[in-house]
C-alpha positions in Angstrom: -85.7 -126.1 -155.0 -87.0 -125.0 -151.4 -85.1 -125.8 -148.3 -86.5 -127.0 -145.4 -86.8 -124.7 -142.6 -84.1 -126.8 -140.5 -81.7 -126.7 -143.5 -82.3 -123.0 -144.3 -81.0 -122.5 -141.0 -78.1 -124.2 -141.2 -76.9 -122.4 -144.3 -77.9 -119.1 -142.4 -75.8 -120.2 -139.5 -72.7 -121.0 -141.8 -72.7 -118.1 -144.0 -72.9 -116.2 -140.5 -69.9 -117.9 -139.4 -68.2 -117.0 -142.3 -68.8 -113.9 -142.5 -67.8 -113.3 -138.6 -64.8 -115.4 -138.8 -63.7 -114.4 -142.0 -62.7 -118.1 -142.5 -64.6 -121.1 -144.4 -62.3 -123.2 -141.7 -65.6 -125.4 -139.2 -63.9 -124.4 -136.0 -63.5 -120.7 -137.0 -66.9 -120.5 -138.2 -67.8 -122.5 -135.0 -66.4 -120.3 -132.6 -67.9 -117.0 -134.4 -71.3 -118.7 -133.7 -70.4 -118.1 -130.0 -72.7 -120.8 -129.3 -73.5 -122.0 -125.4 -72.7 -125.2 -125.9 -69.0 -126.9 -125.8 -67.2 -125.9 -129.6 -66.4 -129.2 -130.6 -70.3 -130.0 -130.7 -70.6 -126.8 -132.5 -68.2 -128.4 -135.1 -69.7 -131.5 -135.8 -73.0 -130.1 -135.7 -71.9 -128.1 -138.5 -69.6 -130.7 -139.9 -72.9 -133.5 -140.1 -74.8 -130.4 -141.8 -72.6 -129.9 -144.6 -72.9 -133.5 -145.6 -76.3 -133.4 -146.5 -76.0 -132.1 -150.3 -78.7 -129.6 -151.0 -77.2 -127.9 -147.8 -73.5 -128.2 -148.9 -74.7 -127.1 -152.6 -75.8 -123.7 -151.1 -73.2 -122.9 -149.0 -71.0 -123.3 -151.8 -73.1 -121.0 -153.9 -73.0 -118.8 -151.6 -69.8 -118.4 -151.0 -68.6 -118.2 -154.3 -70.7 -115.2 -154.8 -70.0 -113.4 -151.1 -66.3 -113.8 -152.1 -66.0 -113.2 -156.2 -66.1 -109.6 -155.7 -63.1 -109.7 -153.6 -61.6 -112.4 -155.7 -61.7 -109.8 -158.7 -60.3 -106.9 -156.8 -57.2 -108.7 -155.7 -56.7 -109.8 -159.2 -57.0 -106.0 -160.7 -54.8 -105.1 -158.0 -52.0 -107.9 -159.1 -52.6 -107.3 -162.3 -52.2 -103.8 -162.0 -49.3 -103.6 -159.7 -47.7 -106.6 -162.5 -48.1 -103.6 -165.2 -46.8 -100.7 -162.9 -43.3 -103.0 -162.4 -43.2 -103.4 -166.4 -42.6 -99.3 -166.3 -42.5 -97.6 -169.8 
């Protein structure tokens, strides 16, 4: 299923905020966006945005795939140091 424009750059916007923030928390990502306007309208821009489904749906998708990688290396990492603390 295609976006529509406006929704396509919501999700861009998010996933930006994210990324700059290094937070999934609306006022991080907000204040990343370092938008011209005051940040609480930032936030419920973004907040009303997420509602909608299809835009909520892909954020979540892509989220989940930005952060699995990372996921799976601090799990190796416990996992490893778990073994390394078992000793011989």
């Amino acid at each position: 299923m295609r976006l529509p424009r406006t929704a396509q750059r919501i999700v861009v916007e998010i996933l930006s905020g994210i990324q700059a923030s290094g937070s999934v928390l609306l006022t991080e990502v907000a204040r990343a966006l370092q938008e011209s306007i005051a940040l609480r309208k930032t936030h419920m821009r973004l907040s009303r945005n997420l509602q909608r489904p299809e835009v909520e749906g892909v954020v979540q998708d892509n989220v989940l795939r930005l952060a699995a990688p990372q996921v799976l290396e601090r799990r190796r990492a416990g996992m490893h140091a778990r073994v390394e603390s078992r000793g011989p």
